[in-house]
mmCIF file of the protein (N, C-alpha, C, O) and its ligand, coordinates in Angstrom:
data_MODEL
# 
_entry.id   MODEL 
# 
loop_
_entity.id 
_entity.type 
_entity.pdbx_number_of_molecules 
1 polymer     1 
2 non-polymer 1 
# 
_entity_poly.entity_id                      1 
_entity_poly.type                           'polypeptide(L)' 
_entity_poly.nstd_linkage                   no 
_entity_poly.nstd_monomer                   no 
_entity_poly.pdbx_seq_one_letter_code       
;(UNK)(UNK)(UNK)(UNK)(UNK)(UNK)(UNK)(UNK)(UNK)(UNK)(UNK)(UNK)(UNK)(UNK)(UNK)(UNK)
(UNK)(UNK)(UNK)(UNK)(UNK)(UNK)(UNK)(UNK)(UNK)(UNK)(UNK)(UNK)(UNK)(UNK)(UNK)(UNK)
(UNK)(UNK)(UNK)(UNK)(UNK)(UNK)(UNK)(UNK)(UNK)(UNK)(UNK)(UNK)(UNK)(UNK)(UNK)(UNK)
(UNK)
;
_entity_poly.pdbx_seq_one_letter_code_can   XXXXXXXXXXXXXXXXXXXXXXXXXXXXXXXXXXXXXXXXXXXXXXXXX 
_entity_poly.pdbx_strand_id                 A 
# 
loop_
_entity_poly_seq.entity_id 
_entity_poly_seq.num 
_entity_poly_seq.mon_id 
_entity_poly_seq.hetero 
1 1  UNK n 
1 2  UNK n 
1 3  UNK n 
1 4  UNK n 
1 5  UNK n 
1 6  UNK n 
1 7  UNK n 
1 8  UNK n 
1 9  UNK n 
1 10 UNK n 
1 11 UNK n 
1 12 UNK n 
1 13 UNK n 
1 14 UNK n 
1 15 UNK n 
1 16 UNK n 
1 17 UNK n 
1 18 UNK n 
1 19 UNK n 
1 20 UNK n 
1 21 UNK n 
1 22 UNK n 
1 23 UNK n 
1 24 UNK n 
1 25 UNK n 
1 26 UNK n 
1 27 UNK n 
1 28 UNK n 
1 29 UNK n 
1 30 UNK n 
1 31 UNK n 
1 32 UNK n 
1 33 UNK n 
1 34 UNK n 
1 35 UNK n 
1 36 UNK n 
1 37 UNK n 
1 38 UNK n 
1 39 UNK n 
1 40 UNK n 
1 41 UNK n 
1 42 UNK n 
1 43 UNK n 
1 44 UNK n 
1 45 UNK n 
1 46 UNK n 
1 47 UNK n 
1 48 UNK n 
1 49 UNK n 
# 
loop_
_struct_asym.id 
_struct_asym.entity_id 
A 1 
B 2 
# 
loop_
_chem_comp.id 
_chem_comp.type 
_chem_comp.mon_nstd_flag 
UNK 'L-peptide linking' . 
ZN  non-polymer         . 
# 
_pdbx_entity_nonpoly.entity_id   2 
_pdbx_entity_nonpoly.name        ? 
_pdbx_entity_nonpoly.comp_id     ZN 
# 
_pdbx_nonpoly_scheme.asym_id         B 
_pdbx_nonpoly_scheme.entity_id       2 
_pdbx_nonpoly_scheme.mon_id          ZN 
_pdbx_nonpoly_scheme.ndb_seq_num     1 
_pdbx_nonpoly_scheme.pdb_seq_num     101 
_pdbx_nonpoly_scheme.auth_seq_num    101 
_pdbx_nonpoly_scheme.pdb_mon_id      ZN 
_pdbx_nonpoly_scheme.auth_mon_id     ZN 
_pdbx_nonpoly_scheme.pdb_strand_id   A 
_pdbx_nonpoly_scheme.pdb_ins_code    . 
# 
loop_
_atom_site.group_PDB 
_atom_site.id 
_atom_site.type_symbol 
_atom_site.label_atom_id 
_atom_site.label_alt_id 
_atom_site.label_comp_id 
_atom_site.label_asym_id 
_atom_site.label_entity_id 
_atom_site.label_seq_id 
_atom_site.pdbx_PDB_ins_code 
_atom_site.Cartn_x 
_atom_site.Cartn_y 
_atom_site.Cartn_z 
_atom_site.occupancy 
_atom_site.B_iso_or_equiv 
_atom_site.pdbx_formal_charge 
_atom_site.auth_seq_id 
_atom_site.auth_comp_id 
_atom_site.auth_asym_id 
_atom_site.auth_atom_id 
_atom_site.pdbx_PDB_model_num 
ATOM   1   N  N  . UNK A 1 1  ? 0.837  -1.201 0.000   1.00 0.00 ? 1   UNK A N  1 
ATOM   2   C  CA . UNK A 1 1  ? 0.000  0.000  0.000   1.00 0.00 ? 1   UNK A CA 1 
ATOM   3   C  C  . UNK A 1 1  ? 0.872  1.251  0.000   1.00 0.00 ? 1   UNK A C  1 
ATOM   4   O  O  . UNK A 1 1  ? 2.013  1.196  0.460   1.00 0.00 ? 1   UNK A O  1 
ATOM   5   N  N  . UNK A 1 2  ? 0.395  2.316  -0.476  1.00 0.00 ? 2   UNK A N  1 
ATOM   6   C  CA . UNK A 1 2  ? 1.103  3.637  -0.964  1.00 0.00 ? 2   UNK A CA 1 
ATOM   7   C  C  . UNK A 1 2  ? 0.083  5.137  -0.004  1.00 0.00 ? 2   UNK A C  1 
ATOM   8   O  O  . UNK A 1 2  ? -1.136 5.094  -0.168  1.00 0.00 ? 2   UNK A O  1 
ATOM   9   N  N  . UNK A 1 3  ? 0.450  5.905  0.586   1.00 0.00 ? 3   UNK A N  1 
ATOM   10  C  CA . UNK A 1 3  ? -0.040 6.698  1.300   1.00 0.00 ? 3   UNK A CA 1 
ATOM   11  C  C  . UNK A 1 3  ? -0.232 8.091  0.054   1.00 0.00 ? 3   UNK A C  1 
ATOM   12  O  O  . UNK A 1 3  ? 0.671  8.738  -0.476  1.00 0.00 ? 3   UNK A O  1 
ATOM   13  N  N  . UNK A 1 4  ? -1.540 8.204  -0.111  1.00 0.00 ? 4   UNK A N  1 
ATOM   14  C  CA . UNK A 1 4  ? -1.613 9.125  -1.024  1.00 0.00 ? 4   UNK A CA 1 
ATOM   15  C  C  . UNK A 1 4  ? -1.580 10.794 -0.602  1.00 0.00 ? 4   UNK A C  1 
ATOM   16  O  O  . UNK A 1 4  ? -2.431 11.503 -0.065  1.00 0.00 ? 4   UNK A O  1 
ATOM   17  N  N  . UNK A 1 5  ? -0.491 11.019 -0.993  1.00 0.00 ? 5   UNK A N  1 
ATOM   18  C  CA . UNK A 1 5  ? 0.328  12.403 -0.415  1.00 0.00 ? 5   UNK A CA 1 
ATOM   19  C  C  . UNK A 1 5  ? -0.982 13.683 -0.233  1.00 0.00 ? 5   UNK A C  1 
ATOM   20  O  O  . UNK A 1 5  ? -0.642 14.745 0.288   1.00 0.00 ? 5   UNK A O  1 
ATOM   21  N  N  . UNK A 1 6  ? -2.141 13.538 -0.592  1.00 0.00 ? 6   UNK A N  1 
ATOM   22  C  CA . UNK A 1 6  ? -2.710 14.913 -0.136  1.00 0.00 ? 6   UNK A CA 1 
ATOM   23  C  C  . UNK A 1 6  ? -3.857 14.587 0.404   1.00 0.00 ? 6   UNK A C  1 
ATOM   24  O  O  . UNK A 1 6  ? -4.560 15.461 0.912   1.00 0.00 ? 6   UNK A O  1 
ATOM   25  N  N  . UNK A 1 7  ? -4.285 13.109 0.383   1.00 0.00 ? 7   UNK A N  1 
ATOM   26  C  CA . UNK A 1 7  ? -5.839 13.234 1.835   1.00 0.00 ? 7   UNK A CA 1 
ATOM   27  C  C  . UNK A 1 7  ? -4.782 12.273 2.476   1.00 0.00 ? 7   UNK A C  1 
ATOM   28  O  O  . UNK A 1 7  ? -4.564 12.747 3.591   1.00 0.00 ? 7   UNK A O  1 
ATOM   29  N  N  . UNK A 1 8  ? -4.078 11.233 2.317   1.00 0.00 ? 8   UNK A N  1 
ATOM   30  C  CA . UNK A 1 8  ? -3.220 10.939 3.400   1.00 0.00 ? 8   UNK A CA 1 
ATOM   31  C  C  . UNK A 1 8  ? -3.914 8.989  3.920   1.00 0.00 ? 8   UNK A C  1 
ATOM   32  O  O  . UNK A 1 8  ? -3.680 8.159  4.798   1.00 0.00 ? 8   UNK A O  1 
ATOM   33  N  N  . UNK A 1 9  ? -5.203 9.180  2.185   1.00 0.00 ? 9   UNK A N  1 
ATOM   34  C  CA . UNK A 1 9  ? -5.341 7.949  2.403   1.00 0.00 ? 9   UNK A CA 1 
ATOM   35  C  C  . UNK A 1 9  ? -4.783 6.828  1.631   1.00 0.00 ? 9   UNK A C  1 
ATOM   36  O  O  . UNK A 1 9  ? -4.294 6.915  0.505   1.00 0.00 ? 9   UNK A O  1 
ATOM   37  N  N  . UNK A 1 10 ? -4.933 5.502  2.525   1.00 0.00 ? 10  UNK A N  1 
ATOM   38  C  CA . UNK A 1 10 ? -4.190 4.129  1.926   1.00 0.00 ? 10  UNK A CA 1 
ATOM   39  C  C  . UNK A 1 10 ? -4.173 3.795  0.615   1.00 0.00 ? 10  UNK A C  1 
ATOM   40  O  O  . UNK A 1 10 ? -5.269 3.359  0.264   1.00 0.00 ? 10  UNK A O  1 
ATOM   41  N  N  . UNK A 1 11 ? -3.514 3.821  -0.090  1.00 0.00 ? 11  UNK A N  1 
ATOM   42  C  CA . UNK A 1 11 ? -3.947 3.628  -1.617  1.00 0.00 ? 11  UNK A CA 1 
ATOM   43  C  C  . UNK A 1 11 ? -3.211 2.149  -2.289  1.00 0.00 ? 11  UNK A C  1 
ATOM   44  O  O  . UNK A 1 11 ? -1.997 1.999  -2.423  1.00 0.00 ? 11  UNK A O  1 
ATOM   45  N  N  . UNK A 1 12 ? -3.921 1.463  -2.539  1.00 0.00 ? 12  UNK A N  1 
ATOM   46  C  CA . UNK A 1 12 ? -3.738 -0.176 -3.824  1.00 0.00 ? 12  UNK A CA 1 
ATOM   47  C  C  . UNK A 1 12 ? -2.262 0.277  -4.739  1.00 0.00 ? 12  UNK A C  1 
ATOM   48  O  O  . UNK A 1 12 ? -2.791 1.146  -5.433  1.00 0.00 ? 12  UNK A O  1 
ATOM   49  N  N  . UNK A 1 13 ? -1.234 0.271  -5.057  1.00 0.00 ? 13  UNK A N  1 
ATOM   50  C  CA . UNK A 1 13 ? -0.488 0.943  -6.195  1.00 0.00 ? 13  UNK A CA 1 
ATOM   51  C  C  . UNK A 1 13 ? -1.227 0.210  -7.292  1.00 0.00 ? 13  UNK A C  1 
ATOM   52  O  O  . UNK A 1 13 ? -1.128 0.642  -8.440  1.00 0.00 ? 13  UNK A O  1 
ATOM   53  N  N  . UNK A 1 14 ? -2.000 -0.920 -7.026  1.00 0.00 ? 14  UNK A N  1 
ATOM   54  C  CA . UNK A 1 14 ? -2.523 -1.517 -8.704  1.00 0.00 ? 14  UNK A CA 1 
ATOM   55  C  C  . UNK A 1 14 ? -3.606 -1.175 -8.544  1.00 0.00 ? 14  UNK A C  1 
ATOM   56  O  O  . UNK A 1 14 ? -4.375 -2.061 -8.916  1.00 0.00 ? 14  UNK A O  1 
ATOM   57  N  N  . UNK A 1 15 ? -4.214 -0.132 -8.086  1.00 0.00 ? 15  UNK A N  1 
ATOM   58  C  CA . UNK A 1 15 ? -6.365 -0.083 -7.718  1.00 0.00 ? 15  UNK A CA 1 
ATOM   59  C  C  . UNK A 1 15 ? -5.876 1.941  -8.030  1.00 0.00 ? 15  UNK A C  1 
ATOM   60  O  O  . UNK A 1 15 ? -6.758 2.779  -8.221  1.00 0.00 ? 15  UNK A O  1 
ATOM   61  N  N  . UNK A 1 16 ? -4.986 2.150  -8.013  1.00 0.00 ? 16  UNK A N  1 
ATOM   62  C  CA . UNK A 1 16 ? -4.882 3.288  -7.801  1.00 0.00 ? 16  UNK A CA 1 
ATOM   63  C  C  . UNK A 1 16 ? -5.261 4.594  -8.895  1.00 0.00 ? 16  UNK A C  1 
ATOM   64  O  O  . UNK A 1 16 ? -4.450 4.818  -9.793  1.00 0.00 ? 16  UNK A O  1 
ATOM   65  N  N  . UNK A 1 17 ? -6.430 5.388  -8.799  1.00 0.00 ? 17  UNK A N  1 
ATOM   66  C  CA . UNK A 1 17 ? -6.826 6.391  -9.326  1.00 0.00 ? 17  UNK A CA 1 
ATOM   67  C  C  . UNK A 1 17 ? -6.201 6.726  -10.424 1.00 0.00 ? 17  UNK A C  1 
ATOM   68  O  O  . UNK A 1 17 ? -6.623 6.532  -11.564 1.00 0.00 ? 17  UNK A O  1 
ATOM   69  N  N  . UNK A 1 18 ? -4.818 7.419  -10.013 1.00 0.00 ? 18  UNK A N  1 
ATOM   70  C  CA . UNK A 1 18 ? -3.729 7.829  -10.869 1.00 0.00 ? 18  UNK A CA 1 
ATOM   71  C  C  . UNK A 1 18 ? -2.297 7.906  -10.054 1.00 0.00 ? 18  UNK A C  1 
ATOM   72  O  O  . UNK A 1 18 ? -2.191 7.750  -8.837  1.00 0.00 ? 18  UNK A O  1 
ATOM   73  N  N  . UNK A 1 19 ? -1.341 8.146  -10.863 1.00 0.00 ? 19  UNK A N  1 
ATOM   74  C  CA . UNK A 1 19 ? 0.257  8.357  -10.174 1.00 0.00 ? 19  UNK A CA 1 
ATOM   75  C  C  . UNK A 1 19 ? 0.889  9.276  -10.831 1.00 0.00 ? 19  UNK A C  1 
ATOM   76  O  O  . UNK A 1 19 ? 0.732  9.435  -12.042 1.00 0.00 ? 19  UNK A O  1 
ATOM   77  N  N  . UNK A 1 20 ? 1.815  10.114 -9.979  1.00 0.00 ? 20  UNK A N  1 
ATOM   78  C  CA . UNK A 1 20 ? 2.734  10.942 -10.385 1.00 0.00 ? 20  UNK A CA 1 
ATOM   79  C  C  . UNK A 1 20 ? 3.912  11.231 -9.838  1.00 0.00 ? 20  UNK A C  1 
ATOM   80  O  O  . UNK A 1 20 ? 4.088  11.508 -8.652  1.00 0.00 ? 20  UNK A O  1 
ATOM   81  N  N  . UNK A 1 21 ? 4.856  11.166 -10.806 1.00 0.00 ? 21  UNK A N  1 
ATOM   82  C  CA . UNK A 1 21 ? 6.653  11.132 -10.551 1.00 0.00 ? 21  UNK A CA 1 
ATOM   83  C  C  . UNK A 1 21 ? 6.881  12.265 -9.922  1.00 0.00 ? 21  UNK A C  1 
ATOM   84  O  O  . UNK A 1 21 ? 6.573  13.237 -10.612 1.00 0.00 ? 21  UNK A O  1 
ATOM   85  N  N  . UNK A 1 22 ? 7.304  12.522 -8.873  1.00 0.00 ? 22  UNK A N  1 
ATOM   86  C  CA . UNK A 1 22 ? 7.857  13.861 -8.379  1.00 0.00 ? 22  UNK A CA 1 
ATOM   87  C  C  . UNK A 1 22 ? 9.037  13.569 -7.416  1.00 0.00 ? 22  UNK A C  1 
ATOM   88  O  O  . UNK A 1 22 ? 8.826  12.846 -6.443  1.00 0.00 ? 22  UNK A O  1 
ATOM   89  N  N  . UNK A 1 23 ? 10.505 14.192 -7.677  1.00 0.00 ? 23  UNK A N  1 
ATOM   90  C  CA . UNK A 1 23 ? 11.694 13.715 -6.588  1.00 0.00 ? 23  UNK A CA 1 
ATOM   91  C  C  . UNK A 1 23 ? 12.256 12.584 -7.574  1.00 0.00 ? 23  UNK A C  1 
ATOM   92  O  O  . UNK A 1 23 ? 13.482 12.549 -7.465  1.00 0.00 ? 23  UNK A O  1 
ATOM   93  N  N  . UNK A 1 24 ? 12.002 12.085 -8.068  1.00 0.00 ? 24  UNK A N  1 
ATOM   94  C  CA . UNK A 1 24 ? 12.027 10.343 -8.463  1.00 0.00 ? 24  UNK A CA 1 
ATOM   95  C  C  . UNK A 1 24 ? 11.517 9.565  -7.653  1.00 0.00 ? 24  UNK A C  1 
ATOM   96  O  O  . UNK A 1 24 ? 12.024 8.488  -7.339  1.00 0.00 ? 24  UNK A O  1 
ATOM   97  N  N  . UNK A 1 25 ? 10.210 10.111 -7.114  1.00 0.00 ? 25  UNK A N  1 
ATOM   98  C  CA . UNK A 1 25 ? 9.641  8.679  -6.390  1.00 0.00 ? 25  UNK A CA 1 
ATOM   99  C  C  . UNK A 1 25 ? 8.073  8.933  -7.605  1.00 0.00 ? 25  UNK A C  1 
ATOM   100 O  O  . UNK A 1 25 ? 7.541  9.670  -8.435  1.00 0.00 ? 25  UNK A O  1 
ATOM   101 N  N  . UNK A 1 26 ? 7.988  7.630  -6.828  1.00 0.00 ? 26  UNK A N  1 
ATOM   102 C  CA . UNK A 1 26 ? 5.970  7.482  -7.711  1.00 0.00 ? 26  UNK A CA 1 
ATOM   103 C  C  . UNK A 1 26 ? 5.291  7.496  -6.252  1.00 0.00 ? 26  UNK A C  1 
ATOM   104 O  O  . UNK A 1 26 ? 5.422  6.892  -5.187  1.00 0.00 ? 26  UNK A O  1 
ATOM   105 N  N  . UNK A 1 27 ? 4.289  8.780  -6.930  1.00 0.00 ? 27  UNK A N  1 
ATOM   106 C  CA . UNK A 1 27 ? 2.997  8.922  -5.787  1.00 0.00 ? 27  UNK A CA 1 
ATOM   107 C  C  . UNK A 1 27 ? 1.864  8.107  -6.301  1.00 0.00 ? 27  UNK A C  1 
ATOM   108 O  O  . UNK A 1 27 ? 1.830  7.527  -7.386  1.00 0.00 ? 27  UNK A O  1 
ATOM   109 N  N  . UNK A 1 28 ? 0.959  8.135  -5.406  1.00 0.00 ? 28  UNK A N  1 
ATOM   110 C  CA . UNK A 1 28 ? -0.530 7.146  -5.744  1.00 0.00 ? 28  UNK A CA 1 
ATOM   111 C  C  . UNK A 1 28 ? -1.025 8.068  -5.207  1.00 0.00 ? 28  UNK A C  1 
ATOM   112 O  O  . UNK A 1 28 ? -0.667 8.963  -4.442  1.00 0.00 ? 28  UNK A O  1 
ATOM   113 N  N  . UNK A 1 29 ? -2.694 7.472  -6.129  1.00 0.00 ? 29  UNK A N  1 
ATOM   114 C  CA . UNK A 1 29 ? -3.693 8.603  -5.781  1.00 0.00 ? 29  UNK A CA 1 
ATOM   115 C  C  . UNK A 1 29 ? -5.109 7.947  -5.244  1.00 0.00 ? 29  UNK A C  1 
ATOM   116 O  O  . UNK A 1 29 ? -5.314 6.938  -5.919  1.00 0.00 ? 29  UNK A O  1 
ATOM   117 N  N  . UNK A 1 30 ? -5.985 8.114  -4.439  1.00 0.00 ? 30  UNK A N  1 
ATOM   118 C  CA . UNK A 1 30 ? -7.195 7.430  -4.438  1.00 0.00 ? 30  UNK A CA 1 
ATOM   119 C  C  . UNK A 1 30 ? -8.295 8.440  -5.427  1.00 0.00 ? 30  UNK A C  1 
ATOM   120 O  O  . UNK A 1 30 ? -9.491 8.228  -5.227  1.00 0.00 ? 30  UNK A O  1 
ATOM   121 N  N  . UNK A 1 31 ? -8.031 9.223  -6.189  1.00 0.00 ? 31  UNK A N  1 
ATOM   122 C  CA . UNK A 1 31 ? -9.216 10.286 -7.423  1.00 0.00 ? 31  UNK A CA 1 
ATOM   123 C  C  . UNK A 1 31 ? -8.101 10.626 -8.187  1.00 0.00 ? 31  UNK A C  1 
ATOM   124 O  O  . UNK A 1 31 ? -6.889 10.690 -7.983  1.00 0.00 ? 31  UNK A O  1 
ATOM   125 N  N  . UNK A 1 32 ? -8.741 10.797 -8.985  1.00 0.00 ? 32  UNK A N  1 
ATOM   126 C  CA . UNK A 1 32 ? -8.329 12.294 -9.961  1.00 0.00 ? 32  UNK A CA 1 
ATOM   127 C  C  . UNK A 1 32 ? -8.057 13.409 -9.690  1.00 0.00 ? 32  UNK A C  1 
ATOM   128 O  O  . UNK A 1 32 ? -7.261 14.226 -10.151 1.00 0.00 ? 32  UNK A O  1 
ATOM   129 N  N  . UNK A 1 33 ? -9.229 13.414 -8.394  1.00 0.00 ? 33  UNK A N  1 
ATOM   130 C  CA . UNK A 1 33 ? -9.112 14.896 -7.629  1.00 0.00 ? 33  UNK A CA 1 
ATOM   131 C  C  . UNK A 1 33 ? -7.803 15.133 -7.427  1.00 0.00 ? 33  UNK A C  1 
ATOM   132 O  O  . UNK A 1 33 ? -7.166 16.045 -7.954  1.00 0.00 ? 33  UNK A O  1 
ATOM   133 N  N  . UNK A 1 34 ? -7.260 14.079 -6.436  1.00 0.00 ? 34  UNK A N  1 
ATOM   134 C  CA . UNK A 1 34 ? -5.905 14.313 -5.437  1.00 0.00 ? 34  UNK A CA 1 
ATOM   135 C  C  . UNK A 1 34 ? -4.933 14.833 -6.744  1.00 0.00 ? 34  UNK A C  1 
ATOM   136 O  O  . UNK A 1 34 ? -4.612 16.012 -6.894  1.00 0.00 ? 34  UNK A O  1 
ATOM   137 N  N  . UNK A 1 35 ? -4.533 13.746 -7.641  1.00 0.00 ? 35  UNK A N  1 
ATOM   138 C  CA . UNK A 1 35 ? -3.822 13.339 -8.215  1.00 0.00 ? 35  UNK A CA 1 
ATOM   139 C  C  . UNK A 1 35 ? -3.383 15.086 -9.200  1.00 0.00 ? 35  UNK A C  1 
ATOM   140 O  O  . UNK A 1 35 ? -2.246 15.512 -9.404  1.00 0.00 ? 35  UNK A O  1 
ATOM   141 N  N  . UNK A 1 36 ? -4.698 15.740 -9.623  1.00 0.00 ? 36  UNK A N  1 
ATOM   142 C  CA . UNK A 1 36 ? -4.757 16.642 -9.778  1.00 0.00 ? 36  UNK A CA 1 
ATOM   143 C  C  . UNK A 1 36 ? -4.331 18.528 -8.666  1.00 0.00 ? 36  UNK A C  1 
ATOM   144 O  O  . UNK A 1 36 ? -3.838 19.630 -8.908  1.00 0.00 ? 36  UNK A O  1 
ATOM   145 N  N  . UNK A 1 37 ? -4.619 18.176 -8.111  1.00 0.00 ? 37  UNK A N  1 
ATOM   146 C  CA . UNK A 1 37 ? -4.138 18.422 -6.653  1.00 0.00 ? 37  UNK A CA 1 
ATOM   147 C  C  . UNK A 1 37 ? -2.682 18.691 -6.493  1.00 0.00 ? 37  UNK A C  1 
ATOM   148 O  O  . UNK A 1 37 ? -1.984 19.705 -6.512  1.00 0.00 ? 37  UNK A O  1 
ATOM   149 N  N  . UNK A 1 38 ? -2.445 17.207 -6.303  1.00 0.00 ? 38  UNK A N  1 
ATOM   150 C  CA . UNK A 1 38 ? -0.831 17.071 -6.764  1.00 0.00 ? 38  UNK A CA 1 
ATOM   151 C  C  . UNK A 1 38 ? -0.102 17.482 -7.321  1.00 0.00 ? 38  UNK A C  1 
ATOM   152 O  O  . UNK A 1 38 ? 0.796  18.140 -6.796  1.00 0.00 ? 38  UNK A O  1 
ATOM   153 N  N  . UNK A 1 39 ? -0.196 17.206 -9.027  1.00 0.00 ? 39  UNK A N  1 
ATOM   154 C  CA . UNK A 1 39 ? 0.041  18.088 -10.100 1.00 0.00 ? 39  UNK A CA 1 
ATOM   155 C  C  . UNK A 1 39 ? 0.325  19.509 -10.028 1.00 0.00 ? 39  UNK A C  1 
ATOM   156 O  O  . UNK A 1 39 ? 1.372  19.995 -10.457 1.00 0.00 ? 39  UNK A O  1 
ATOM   157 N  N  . UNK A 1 40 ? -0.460 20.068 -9.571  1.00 0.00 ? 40  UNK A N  1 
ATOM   158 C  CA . UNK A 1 40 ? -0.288 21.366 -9.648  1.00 0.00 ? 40  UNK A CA 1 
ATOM   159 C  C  . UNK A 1 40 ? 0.411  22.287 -8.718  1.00 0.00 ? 40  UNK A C  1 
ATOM   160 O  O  . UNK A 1 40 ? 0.512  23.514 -8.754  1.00 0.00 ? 40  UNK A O  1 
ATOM   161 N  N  . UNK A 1 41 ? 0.907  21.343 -7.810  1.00 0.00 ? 41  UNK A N  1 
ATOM   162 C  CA . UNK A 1 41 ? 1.772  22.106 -6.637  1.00 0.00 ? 41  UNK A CA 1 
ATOM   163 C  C  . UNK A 1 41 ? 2.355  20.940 -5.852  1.00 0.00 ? 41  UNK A C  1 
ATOM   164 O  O  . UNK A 1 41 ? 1.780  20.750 -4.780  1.00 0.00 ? 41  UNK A O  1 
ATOM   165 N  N  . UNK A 1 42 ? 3.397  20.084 -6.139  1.00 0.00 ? 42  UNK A N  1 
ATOM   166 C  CA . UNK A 1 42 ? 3.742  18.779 -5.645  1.00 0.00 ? 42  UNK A CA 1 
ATOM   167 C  C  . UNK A 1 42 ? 4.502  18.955 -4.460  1.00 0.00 ? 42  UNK A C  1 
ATOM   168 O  O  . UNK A 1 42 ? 4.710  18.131 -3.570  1.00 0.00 ? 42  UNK A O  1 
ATOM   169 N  N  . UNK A 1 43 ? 5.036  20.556 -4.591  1.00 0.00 ? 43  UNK A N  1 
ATOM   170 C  CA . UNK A 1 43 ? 6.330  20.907 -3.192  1.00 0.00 ? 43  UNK A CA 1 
ATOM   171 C  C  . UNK A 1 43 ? 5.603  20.919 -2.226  1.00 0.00 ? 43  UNK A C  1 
ATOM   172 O  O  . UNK A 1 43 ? 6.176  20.744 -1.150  1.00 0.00 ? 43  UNK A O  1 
ATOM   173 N  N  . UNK A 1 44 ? 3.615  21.184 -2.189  1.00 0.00 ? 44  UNK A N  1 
ATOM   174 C  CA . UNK A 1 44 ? 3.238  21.597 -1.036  1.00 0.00 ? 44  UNK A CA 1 
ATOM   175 C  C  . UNK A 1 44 ? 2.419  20.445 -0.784  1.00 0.00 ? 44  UNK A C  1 
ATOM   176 O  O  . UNK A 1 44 ? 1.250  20.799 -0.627  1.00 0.00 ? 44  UNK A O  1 
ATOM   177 N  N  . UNK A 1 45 ? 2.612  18.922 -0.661  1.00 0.00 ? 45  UNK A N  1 
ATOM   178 C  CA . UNK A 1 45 ? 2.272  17.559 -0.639  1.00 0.00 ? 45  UNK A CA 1 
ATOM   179 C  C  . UNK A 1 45 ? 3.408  17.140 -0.139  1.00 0.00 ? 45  UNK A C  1 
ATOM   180 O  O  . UNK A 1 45 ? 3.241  16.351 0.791   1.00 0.00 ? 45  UNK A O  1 
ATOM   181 N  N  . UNK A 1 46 ? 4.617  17.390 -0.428  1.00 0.00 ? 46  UNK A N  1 
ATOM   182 C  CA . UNK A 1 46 ? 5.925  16.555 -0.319  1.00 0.00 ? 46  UNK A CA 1 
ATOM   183 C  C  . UNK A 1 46 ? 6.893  17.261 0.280   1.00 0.00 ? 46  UNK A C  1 
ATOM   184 O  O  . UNK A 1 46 ? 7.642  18.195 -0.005  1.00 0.00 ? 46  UNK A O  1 
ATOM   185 N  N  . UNK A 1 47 ? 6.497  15.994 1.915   1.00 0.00 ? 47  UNK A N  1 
ATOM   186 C  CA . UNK A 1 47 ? 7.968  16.606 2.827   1.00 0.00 ? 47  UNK A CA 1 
ATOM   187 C  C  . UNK A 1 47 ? 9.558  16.914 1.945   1.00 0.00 ? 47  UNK A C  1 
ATOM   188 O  O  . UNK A 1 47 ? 10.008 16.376 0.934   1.00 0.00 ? 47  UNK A O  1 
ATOM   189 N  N  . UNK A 1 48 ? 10.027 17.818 2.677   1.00 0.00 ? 48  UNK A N  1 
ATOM   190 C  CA . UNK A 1 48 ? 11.791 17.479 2.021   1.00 0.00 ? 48  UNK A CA 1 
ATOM   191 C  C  . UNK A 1 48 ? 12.447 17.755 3.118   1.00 0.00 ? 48  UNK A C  1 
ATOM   192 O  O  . UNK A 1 48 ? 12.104 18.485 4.047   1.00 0.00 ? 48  UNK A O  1 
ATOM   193 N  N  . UNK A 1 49 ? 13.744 16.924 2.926   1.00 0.00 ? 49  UNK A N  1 
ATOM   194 C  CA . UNK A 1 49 ? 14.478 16.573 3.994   1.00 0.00 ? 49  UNK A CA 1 
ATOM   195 C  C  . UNK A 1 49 ? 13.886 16.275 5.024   1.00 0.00 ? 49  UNK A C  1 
ATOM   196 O  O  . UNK A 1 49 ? 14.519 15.947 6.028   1.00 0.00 ? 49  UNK A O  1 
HETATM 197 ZN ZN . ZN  B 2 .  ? -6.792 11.205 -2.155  1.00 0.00 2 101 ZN  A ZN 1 
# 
């Protein structure tokens, strides 16, 4: 299971909405919504350091 970076829920990596490369990792999504979400501002989803 994959923690989907902006509601923070459990996500399938094979059931999963959508995915997106950011850092070189792969995110999972449980919608479109998130995934979209994501997209458009990935620094403010994704701890660093
Ligand atoms: Zn979500």
């Amino acid at each position: 299971m994959a923690t989907d970076p902006v509601c923070k829920m459990q996500v399938d990596e094979n059931n999963a909405a959508g995915k997106s490369q950011y850092g070189g990792k792969t995110y999972y999504f449980c919608s479109p919504g998130c995934k979209a979400k994501f997209d458009a501002n990935p620094s403010s989803y994704v701890k660093r350091g």
